[in-house]
LOKE-191192 format. One record per residue (C-alpha): residue number from 1; residue in three letters; x, y, z. Coordinates in nm, 2 decimals, m for minus. Layout:
BEGIN
num,residuo,c1,c2,c3
NUM,Ala,X,Y,Z
...
END
This chain:
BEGIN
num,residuo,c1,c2,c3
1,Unk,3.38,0.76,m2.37
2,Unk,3.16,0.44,m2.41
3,Unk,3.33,0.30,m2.12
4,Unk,3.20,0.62,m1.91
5,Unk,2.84,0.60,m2.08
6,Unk,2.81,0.23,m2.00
7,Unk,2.88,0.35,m1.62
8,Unk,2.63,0.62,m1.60
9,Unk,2.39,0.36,m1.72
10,Unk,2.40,0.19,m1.40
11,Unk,2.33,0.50,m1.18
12,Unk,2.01,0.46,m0.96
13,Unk,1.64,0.54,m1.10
14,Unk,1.66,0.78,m0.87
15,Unk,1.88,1.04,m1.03
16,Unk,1.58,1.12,m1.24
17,Unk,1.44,1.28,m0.95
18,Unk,1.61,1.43,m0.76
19,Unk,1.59,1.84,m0.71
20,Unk,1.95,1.98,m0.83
21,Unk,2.12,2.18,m0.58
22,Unk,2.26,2.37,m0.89
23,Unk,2.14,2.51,m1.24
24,Unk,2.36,2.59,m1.46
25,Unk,2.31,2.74,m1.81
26,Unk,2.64,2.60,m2.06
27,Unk,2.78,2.73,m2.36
28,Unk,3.05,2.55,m2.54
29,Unk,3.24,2.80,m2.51
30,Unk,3.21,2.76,m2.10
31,Unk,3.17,2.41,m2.15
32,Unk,3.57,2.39,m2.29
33,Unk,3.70,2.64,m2.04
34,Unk,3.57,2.46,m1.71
35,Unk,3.71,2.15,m1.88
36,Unk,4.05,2.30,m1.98
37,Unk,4.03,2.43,m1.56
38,Unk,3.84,2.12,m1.34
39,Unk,3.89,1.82,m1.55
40,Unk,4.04,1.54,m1.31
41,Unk,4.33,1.47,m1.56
42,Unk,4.43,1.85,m1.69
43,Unk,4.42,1.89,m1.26
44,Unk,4.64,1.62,m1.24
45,Unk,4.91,1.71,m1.50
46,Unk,4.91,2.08,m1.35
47,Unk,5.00,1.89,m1.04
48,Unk,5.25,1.68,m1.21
49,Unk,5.44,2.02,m1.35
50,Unk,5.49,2.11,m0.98
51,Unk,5.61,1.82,m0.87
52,Unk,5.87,1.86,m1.17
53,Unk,5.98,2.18,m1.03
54,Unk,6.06,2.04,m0.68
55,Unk,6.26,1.74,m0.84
56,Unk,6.52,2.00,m1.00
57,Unk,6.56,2.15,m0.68
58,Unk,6.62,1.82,m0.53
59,Unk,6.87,1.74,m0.80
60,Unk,7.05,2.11,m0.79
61,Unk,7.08,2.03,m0.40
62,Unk,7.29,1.76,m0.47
63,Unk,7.54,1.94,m0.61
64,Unk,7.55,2.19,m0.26
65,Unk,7.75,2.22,0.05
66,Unk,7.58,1.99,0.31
67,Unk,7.64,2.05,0.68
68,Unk,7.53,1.80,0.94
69,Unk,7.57,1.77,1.35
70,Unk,7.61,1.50,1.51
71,Unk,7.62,1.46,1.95
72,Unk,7.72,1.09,2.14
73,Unk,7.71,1.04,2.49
74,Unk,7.89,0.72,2.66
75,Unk,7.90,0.60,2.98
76,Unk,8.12,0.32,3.04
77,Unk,7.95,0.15,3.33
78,Unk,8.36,m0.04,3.33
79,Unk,8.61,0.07,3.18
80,Unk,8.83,m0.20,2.99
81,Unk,9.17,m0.34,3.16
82,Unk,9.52,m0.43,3.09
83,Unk,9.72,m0.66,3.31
84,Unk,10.13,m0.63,3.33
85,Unk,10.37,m0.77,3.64
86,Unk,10.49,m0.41,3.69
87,Unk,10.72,m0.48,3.97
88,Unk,10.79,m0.82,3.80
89,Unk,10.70,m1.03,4.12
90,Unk,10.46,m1.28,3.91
91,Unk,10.17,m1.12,3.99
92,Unk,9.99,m0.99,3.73
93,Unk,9.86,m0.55,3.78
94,Unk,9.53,m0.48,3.71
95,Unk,9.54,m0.17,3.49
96,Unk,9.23,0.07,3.39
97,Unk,9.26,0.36,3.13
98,Unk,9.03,0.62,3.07
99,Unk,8.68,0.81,3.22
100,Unk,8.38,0.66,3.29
101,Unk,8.18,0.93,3.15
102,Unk,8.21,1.12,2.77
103,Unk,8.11,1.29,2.51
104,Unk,8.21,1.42,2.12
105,Unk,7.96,1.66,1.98
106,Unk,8.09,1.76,1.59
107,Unk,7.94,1.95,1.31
108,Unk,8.07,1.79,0.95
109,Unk,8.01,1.98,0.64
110,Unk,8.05,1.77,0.33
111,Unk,8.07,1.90,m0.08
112,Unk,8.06,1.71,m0.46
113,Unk,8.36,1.82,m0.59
114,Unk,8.32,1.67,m0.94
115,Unk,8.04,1.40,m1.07
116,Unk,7.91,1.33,m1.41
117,Unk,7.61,1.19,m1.31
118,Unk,7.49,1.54,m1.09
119,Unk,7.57,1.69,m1.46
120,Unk,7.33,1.45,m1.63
121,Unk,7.11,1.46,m1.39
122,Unk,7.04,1.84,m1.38
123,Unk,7.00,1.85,m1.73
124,Unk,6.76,1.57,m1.68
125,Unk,6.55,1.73,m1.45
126,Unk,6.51,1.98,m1.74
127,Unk,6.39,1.71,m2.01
128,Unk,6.16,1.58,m1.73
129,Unk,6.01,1.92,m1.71
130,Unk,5.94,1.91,m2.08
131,Unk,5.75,1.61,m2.06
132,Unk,5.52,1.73,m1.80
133,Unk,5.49,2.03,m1.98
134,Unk,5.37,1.81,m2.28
135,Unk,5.16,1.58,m2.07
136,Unk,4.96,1.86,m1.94
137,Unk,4.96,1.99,m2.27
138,Unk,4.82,1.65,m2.40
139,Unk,4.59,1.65,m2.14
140,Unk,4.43,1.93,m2.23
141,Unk,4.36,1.79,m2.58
142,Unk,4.20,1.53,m2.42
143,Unk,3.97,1.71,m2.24
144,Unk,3.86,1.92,m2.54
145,Unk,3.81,1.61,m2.72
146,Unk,3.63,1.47,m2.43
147,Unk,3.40,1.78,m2.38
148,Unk,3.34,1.87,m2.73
149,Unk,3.18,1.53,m2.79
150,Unk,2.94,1.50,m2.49
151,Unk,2.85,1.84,m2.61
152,Unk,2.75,1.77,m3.01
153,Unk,2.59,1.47,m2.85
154,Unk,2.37,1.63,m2.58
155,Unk,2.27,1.95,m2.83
156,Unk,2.20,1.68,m3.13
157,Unk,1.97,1.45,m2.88
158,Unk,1.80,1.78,m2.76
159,Unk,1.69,1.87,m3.12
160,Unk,1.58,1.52,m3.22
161,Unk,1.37,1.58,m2.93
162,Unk,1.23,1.83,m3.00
163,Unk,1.16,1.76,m3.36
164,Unk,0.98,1.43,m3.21
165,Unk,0.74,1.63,m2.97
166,Unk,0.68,1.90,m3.31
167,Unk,0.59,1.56,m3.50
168,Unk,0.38,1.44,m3.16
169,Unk,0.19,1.73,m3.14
170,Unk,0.14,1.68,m3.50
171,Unk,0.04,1.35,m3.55
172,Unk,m0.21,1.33,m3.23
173,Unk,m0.41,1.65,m3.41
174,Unk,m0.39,1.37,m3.72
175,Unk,m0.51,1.13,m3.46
176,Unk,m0.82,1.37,m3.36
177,Unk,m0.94,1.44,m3.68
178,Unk,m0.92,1.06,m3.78
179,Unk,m1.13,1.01,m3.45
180,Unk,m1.39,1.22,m3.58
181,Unk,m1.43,1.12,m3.92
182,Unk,m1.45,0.74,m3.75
183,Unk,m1.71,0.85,m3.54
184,Unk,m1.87,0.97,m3.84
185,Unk,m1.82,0.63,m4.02
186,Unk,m1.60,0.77,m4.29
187,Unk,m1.30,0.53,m4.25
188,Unk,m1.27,0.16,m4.07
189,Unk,m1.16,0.18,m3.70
190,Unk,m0.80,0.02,m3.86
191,Unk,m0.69,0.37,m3.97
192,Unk,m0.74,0.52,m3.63
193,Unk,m0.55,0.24,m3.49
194,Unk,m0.26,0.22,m3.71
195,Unk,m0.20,0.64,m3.63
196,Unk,m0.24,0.55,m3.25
197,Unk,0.03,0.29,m3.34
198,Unk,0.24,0.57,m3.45
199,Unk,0.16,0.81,m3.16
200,Unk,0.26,0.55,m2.89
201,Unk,0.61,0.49,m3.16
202,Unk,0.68,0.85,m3.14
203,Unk,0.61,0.86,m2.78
204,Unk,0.80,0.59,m2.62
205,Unk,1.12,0.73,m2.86
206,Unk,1.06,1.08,m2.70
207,Unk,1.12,0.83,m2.34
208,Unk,1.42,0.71,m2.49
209,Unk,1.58,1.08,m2.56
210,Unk,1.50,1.21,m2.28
211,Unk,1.72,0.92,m2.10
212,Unk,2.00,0.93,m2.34
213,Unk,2.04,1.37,m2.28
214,Unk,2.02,1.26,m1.88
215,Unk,2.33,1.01,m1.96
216,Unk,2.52,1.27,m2.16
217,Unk,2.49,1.52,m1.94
218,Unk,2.58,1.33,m1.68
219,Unk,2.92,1.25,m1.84
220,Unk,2.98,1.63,m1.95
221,Unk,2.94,1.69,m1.64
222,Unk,3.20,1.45,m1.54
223,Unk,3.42,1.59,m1.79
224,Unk,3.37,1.94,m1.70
225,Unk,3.46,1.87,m1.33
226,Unk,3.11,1.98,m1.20
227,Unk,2.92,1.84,m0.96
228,Unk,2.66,1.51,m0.97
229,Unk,2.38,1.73,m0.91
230,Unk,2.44,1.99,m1.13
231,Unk,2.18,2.03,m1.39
232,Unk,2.32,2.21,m1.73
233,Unk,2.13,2.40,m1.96
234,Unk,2.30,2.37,m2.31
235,Unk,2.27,2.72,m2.47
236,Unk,2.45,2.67,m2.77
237,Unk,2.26,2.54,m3.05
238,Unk,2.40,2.32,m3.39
239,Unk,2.40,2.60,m3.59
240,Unk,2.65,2.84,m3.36
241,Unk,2.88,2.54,m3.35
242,Unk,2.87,2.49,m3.77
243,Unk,3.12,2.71,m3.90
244,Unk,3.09,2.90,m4.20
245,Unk,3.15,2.81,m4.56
246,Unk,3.43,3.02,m4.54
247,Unk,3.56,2.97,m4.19
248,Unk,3.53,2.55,m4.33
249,Unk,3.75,2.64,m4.59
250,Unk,4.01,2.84,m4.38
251,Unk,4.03,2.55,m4.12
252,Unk,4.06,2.28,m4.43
253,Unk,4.35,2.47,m4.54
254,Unk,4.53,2.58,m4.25
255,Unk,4.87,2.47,m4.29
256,Unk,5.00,2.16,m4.02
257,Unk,5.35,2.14,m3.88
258,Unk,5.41,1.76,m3.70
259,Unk,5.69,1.90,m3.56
260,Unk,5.50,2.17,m3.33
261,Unk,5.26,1.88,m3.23
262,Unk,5.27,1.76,m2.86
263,Unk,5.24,1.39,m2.96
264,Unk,5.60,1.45,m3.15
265,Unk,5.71,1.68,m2.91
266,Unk,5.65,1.44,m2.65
267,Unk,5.82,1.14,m2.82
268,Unk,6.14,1.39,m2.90
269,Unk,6.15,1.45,m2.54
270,Unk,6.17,1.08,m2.46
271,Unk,6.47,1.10,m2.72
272,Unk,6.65,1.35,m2.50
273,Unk,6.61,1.12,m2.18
274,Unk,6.76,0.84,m2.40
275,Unk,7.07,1.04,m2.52
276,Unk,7.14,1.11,m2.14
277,Unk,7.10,0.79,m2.04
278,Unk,7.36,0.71,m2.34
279,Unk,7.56,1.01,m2.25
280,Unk,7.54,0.93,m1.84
281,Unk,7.66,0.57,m1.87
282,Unk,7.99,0.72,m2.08
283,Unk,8.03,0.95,m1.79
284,Unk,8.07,0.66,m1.55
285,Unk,8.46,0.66,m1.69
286,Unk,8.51,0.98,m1.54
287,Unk,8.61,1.01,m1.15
288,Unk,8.42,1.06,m0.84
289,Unk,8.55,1.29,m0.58
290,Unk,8.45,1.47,m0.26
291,Unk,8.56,1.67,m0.02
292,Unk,8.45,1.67,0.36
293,Unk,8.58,1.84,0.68
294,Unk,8.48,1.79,1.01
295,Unk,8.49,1.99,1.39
296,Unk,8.46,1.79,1.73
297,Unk,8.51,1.86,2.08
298,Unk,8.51,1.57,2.38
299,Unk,8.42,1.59,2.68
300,Unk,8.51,1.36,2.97
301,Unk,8.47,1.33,3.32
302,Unk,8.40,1.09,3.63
303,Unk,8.05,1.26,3.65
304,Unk,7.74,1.17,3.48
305,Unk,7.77,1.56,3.35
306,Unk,8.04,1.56,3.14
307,Unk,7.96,1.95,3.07
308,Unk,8.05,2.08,3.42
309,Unk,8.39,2.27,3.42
310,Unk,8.42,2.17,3.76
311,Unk,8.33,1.84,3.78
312,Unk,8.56,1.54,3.89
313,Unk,8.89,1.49,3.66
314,Unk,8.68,1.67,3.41
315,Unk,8.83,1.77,3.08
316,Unk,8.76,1.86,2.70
317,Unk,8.93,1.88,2.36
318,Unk,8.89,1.98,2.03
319,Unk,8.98,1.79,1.67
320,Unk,8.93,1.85,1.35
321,Unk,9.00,1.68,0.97
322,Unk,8.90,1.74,0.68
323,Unk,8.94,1.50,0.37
324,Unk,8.94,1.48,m0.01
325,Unk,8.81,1.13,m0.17
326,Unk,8.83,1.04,m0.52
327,Unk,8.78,0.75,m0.70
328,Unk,8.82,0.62,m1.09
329,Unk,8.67,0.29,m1.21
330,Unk,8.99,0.09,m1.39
331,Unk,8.83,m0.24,m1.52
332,Unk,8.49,m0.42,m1.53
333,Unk,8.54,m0.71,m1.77
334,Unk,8.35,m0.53,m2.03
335,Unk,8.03,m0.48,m1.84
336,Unk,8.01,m0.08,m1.86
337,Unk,8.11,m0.09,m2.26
338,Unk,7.81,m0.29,m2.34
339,Unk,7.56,m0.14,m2.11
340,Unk,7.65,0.20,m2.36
341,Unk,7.63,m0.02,m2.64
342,Unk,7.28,m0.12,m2.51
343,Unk,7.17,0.22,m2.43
344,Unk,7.26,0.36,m2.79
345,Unk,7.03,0.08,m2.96
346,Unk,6.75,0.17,m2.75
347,Unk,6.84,0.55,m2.89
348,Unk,6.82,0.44,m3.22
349,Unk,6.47,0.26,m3.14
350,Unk,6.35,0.62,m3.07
351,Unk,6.49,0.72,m3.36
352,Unk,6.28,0.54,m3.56
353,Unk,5.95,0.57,m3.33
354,Unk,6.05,0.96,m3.39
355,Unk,6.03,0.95,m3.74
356,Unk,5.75,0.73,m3.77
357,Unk,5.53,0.94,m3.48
358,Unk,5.58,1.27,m3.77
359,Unk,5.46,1.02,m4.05
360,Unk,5.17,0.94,m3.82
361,Unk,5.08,1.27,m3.76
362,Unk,5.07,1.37,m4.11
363,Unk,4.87,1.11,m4.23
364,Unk,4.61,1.16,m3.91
365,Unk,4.60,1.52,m4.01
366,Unk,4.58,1.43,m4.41
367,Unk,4.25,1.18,m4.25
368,Unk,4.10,1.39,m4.02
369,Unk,4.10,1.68,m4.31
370,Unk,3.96,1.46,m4.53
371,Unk,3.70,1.32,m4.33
372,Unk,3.56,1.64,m4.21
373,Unk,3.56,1.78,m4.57
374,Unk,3.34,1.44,m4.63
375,Unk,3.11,1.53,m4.32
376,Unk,3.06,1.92,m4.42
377,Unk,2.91,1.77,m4.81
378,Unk,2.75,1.47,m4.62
379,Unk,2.50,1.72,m4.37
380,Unk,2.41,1.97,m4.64
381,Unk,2.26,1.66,m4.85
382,Unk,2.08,1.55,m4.50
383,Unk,1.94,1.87,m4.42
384,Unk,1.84,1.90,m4.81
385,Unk,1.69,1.54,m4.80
386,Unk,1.52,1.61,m4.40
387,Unk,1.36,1.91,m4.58
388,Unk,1.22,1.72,m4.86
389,Unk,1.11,1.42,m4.61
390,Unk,0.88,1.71,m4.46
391,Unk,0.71,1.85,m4.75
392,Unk,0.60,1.46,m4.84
393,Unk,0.49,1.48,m4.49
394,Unk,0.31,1.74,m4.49
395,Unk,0.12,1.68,m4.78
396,Unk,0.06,1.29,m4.69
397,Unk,m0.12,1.46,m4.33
398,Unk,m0.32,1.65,m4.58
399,Unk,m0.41,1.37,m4.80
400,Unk,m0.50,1.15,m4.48
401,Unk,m0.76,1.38,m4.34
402,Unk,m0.90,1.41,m4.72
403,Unk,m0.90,1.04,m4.72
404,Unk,m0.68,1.01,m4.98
405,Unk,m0.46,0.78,m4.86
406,Unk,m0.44,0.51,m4.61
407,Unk,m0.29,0.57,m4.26
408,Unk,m0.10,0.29,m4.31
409,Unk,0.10,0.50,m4.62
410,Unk,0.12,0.83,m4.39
411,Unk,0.28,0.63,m4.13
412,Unk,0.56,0.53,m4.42
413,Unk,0.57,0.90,m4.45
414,Unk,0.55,1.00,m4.10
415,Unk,0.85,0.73,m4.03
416,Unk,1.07,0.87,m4.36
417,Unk,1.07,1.19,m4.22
418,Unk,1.20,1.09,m3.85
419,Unk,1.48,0.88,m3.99
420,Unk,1.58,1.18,m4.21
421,Unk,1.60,1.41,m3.93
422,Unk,1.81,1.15,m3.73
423,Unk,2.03,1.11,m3.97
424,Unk,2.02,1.50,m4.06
425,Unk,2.13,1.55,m3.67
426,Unk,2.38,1.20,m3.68
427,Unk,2.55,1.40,m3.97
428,Unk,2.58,1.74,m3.78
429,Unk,2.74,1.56,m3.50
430,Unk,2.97,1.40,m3.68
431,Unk,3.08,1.72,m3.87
432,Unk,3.09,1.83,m3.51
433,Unk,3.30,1.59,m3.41
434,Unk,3.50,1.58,m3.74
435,Unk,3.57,1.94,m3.67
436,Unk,3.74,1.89,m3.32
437,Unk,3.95,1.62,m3.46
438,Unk,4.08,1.81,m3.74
439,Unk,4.16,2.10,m3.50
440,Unk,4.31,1.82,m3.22
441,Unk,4.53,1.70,m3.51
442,Unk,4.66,2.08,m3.55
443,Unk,4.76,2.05,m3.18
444,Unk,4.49,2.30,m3.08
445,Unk,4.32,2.27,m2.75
446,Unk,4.14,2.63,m2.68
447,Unk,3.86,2.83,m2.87
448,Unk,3.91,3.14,m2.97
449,Unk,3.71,3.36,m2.77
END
């Protein structure tokens, strides 16, 4: 995701204003659907499932009665010779067999008898099914991922923004009233500086937002499959997206299975390819035969149309075969024993990748929970602390237009209470995000409606 952020980075100034050809207003809900329907990978993986299908029927096809037809035309512009002293005088007879014109038009139809390797490789066609199954599968955990992010981000920016302009609005009124009293000669023109100091601060990190939501959208939009000049409205706000205490605890303690999980379903998969390719190369002992039979007719005449009944010395025949080939590898020095040999060590390689993929998976699951259990305690202190930040707030903007305290203190103040409601917001993203990986690691990739 950095990688696609540093990208967007680089788009012309432009972009910033140019009139979109399309509004659209995005839920996350609508969000994860268009993702799980136009992302560029998920499309891709849908496309690799079909191609799947066709590759069985190209394997099941092997197996089938093929028929082909075949036509030759020859003219023998001189025909070859054979010299004998018939009459035994010493003189050797110039002798010349054969038309100058033919043709053999056949049709051949051809069958597998018995193979291994068509065995292995129907039932591999079936494993390769599976794993575009799971690919597409994985792909759309990806894109949920993918989504959900960009989402939290751009609904977390948009709030920090607006809390900033709530704060600008704010702080100039401050600034107004500090004006006035200076005017008035009630406090040194340094106060009324140090707040316009703090106006311009807020101001120029209201700039900065704006940018950042104009990069994230750009990249949900990416993700979603939209187009450039879409602009999206995100409708969904932190507090939809924050489950409930209860529906927290539910998730926390929903029970995980790494067997059901793509990832492990994915690398059991690759297991099954390797036990055919164990079980293919023991095959190899077995024969190989065929079976084939063909029908021809020649033609032949001394005219250039062979075809024509009536044409000169013309004439025509039929002949047929048919034929049964088999054949049995005896000895190869060894070289077929060890290429199984070689194949079952790879097979116990994935083995032990299998084993240690289901370890993996619990302990992501075990981290993920964890984590997101962390998160859920770490953003109710933030939004207790953010709310505490603006009481002091509140009272030091009191204080400042009693003359109280210095501007230079309220700006301590005024800067406490932005940091807390970043960090408020950081820590509802990452519960955010926290709670996508937890449900990712559960192999879950659509909302419930």
């Amino acid at each position: 995701m950095k990688k696609i952020i540093l990208s967007v980075l680089f788009l012309p100034l432009t972009c910033f204003s140019q009139t979109a050809e399309s509004v659209k207003n995005l839920s996350f809900q609508d969000a994860i659907n268009l993702a799980l329907e136009n992302n560029a990978n998920v499309k891709v993986q849908s496309l690799e499932r079909k191609a799947a299908r066709k590759i069985i029927y190209q394997k099941l096809a092997l197996g089938l009665p093929s028929v082909s037809i075949g036509q030759n035309y020859t003219d023998n512009i001189e025909l070859p010779a054979q010299f004998f002293d018939i009459d035994q005088d010493g003189t050797q007879d110039k002798l010349q067999f054969g038309n100058r014109y033919n043709a053999v038009g056949g049709i051949g139809v051809n069958q597998l008898v018995f193979d291994g390797s068509y065995i292995i490789g129907v039932l591999a066609s079936k494993v390769l099914t599976d794993r575009t199954r799971e690919n597409y599968e994985k792909s759309l955990l990806d894109a949920r991922r993918d989504v959900s992010q960009a989402y939290h981000l751009g609904i977390v920016l948009k709030r920090n923004l607006e809390a900033l302009k709530v704060t600008l609005k704010s702080t100039k009124e401050s600034l107004e009233n500090l004006t006035s009293l200076y005017e008035e000669g009630f406090v040194e023109k340094q106060e009324v500086d140090q707040l316009d100091l703090i106006v311009k601060n807020i101001q120029i990190n209201s700039v900065n937002l704006e940018s950042q939501i104009f990069i994230t959208h750009q990249v949900l939009i990416l993700h979603c499959g939209l187009s450039p000049e879409t602009e999206v409205h995100l409708t969904s706000s932190i507090e939809s997206l924050l489950i409930s205490p209860d529906a927290s605890k539910a998730l926390l303690t929903e029970g995980f299975n790494a067997i059901s999980h793509v990832d492990y379903r994915l690398m059991e998969t690759n297991r099954s390819g390797q036990l055919l390719n164990v079980q293919n190369e023991k095959i190899q002992f077995l024969p190989k035969v065929y079976a084939g039979y063909n029908l021809n007719r020649q033609f032949v005449s001394e005219d250039a149309n062979v075809f024509d009944p009536d044409g000169l010395q013309s004439n025509n025949v039929n002949f047929s075969s048919w034929n049964l080939s088999a054949s049995l590898p005896i000895f190869n020095s060894g070289g077929r024993i060890a290429k199984i040999q070689e194949e079952q060590i790879k097979l116990k390689e994935l083995d032990i990748l299998l084993n240690n993929t289901k370890l993996a998976l619990i302990l992501n699951h075990n981290q993920a929970r964890s984590e997101y259990a962390n998160a859920l305690k770490i953003y109710q202190l933030q939004v207790e602390r953010s709310e505490v930040s603006k009481q002091i707030l509140n009272n030091s903007k009191a204080k400042l237009i009693e003359g109280t305290i210095s501007s230079m203190e309220f700006a301590q103040a005024s800067n406490q209470y932005q940091e807390s409601i970043t960090s408020m917001l950081q820590a509802a993203n990452n519960t955010l995000n926290k709670k996508v990986s937890l449900e990712i690691s559960l192999g879950k990739y659509q909302l419930k409606n």
